[in-house]
C-alpha beads as a LAMMPS data file, in Angstrom:
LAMMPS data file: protein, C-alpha beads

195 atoms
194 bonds

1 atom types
1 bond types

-500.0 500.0 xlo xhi
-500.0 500.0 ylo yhi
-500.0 500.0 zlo zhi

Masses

1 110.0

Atoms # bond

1 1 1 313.291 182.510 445.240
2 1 1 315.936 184.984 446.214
3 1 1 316.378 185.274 449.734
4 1 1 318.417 188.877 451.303
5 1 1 319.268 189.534 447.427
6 1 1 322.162 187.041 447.571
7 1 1 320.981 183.827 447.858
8 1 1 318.789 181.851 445.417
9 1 1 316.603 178.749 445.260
10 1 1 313.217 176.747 443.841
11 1 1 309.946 176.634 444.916
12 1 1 306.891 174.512 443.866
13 1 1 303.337 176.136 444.192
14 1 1 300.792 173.913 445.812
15 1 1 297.076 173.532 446.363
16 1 1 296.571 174.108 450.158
17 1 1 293.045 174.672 451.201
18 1 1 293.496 178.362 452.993
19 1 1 290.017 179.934 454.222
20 1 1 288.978 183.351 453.272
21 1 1 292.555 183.294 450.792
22 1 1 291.473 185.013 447.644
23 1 1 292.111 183.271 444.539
24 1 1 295.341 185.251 443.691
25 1 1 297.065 183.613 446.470
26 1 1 299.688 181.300 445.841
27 1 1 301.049 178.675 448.115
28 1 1 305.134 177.757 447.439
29 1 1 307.107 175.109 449.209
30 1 1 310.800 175.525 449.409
31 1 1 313.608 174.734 451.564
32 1 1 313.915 175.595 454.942
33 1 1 317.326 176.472 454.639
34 1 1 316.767 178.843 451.360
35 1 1 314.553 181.087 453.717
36 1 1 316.222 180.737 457.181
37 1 1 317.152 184.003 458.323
38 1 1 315.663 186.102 455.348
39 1 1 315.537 190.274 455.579
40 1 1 313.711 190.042 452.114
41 1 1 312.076 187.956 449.836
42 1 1 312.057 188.131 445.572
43 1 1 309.980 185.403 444.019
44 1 1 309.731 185.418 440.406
45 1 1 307.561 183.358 437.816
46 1 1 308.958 182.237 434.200
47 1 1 306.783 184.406 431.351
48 1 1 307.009 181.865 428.485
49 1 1 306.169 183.894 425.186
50 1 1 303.142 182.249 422.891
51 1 1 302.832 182.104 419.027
52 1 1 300.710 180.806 416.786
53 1 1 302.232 178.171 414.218
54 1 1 300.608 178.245 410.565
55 1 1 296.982 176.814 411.589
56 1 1 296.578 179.227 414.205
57 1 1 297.628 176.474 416.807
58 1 1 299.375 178.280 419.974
59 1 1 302.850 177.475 420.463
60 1 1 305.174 177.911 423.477
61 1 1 308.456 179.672 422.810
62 1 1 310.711 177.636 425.247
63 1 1 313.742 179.468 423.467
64 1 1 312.543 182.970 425.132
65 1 1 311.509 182.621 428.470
66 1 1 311.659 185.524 430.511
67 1 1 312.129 185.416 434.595
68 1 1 312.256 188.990 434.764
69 1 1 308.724 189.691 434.088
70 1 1 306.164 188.351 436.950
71 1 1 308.324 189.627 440.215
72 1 1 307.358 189.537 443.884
73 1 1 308.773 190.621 446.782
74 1 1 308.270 191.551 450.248
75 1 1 309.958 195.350 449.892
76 1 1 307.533 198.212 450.047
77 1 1 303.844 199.195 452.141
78 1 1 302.449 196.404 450.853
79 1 1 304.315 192.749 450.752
80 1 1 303.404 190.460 447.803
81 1 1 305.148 187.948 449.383
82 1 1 304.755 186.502 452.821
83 1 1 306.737 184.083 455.131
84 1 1 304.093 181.410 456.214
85 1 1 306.453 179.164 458.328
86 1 1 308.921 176.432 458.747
87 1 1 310.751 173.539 460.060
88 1 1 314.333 173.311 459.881
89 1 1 314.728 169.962 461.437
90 1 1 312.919 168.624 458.128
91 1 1 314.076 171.209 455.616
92 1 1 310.820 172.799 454.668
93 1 1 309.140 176.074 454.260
94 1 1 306.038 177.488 453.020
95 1 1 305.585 180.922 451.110
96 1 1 302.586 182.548 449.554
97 1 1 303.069 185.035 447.222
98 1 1 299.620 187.393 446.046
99 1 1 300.073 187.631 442.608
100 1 1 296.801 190.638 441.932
101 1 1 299.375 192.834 440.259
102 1 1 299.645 190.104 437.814
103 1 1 295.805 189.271 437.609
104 1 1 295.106 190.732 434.417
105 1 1 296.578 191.540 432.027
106 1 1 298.970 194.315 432.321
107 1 1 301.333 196.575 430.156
108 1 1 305.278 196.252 431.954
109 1 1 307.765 198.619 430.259
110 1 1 305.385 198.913 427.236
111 1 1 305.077 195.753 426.529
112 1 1 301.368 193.643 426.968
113 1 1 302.121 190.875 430.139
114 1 1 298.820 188.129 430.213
115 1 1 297.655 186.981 433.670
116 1 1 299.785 184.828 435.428
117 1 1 298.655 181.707 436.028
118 1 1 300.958 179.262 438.108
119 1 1 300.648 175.451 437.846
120 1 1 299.776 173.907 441.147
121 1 1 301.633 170.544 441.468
122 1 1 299.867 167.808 441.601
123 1 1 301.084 165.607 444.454
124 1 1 301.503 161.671 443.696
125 1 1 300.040 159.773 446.589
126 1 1 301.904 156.631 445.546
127 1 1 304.881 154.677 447.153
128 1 1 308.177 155.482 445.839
129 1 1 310.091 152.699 444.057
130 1 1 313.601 151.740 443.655
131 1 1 314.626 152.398 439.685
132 1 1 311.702 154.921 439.561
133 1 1 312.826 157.620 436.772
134 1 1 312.559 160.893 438.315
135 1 1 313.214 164.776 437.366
136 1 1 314.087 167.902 439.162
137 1 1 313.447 171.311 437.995
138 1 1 315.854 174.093 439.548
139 1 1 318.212 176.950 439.012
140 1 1 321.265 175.123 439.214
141 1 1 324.125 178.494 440.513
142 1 1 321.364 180.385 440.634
143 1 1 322.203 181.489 436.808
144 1 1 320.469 178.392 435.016
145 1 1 316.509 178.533 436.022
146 1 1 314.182 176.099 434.589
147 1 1 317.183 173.179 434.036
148 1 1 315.970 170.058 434.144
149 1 1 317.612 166.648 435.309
150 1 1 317.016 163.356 435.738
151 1 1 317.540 159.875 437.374
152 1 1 316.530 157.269 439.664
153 1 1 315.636 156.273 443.053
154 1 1 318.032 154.325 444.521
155 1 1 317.729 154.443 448.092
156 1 1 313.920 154.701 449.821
157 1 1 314.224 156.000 453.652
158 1 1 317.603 155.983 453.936
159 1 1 318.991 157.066 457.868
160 1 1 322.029 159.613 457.137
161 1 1 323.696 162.231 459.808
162 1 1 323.382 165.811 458.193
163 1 1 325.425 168.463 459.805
164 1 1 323.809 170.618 462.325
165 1 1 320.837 168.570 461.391
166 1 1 321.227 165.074 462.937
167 1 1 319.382 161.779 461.668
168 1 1 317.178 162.052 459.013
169 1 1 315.510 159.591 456.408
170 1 1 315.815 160.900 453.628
171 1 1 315.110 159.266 449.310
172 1 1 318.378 158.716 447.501
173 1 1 318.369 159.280 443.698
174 1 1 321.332 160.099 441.348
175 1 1 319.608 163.349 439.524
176 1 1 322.101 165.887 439.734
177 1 1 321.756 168.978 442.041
178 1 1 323.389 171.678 442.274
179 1 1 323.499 175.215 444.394
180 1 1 320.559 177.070 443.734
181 1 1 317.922 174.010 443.051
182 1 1 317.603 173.833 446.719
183 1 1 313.306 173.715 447.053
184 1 1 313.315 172.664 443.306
185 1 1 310.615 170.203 442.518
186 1 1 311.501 166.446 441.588
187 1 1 308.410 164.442 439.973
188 1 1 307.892 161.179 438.551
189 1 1 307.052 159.975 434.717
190 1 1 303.719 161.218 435.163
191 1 1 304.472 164.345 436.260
192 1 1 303.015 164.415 439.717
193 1 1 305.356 165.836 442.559
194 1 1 307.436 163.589 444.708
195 1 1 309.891 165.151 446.396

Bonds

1 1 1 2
2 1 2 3
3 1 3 4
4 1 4 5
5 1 5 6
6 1 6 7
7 1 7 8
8 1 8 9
9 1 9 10
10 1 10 11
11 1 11 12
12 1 12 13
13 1 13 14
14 1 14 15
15 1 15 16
16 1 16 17
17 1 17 18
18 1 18 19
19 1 19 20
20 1 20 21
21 1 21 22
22 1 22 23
23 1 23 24
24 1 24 25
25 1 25 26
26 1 26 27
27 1 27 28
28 1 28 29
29 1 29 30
30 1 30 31
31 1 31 32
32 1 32 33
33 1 33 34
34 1 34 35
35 1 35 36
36 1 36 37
37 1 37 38
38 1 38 39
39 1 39 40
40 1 40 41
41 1 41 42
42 1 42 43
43 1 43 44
44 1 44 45
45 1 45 46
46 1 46 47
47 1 47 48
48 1 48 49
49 1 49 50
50 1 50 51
51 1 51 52
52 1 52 53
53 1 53 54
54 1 54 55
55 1 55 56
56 1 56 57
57 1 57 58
58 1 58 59
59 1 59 60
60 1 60 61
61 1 61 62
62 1 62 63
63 1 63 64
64 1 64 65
65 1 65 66
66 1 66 67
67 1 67 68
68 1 68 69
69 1 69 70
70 1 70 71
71 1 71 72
72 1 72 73
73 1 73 74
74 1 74 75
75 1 75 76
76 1 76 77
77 1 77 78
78 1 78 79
79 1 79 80
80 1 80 81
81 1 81 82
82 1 82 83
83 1 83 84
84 1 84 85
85 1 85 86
86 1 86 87
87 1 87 88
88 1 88 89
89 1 89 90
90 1 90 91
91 1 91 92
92 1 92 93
93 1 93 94
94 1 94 95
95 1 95 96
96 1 96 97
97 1 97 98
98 1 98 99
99 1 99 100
100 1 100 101
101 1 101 102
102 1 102 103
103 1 103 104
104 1 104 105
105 1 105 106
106 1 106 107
107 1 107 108
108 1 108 109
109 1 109 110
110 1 110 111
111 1 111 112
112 1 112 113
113 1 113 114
114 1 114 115
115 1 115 116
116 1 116 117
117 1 117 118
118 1 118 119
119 1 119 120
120 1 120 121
121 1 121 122
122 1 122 123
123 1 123 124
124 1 124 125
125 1 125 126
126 1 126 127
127 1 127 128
128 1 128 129
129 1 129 130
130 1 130 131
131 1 131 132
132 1 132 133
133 1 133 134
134 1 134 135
135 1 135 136
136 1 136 137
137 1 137 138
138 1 138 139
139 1 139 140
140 1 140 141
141 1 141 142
142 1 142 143
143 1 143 144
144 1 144 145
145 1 145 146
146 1 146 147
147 1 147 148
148 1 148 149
149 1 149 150
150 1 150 151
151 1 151 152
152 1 152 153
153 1 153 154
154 1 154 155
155 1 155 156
156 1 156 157
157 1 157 158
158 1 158 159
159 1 159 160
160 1 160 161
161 1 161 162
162 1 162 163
163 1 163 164
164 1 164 165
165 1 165 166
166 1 166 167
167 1 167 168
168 1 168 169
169 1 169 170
170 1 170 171
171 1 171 172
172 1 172 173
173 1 173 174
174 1 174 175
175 1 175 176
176 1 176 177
177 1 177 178
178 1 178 179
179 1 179 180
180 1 180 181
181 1 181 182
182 1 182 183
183 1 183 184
184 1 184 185
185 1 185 186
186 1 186 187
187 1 187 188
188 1 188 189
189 1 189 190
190 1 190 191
191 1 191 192
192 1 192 193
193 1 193 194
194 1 194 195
């Protein structure tokens, strides 16, 4: 997510039950704060290339993703991405992005693009606990999407004073995170979202 073309952060897309939506609708959490004040919006999806290995089995090509090919944004008559609201007191934020140019497949500067199909993250309904291995997923400066990390909880509810902020509980864990993996994802072993 690229907020006023300077900023950057993570989203996660999420199954939210929207009436009358159409089923190229996307839901994305994110950080308040990666929003706040936005003049535009860029979201962009990773394309990761397939192949087929020697028994016709497809293959992902990790070692060529492209974030360059699915791109949204909320420039021109008609906005692909939309601002659905927010809460700065808790740091959250909630974008949907209509991804019908991306719907079928298409041809982008001569070359065939599939249909994008995002992941909706499954949300864990259980209890975080302390030592639980975790992983985030972000774009550490902005330069490093799809970087992985990981740790543990260490702290569950902890009350801390964030500036301009106040008291907040927030979950302590020691995965590292850096500018730009603000609205990132963080899910347990199983991969179910947590945080």
């Amino acid at each position: 997510i690229s907020p006023n073309q300077k900023g950057r952060g993570c989203g996660v897309v999420v199954d939210i039950d929207a009436v009358g939506e159409n089923a190229n609708v996307y839901y994305i959490y994110t950080c308040y704060h990666v929003v706040e004040d936005f003049t535009s919006l860029k979201v962009t999806f990773p394309y990761i290339p397939i192949y087929y290995d020697a028994s016709m089995t497809p293959q992902y090509d990790y070692a060529n993703i492209n974030y360059d090919t699915y791109v949204f944004t909320t420039e021109g008559n008609e906005p692909e991405v939309g601002f659905v609201g927010g809460d700065r007191l808790t740091d959250v934020a909630v974008l949907k992005v209509d991804i019908s140019a991306f719907s079928d497949v298409t041809v982008k500067d001569g070359v065939q693009v599939p249909a994008l199909k995002p992941v909706k993250a499954k949300v864990s309904d259980d209890y975080y606990t302390l030592g639980q291995t975790v992983f985030a997923i972000g774009n550490p400066t902005g330069e490093l999407p799809g970087t992985v990390t990981s740790g543990v909880v260490s702290y569950i509810n902890r009350d801390i004073s964030v500036d301009d902020l106040g008291s907040m509980k927030l979950l302590q864990f020691d995965t590292p995170i850096n500018a730009g993996n603000s609205g990132g994802g963080l899910f347990n072993l199983f991969g179910e979202l947590v945080g």
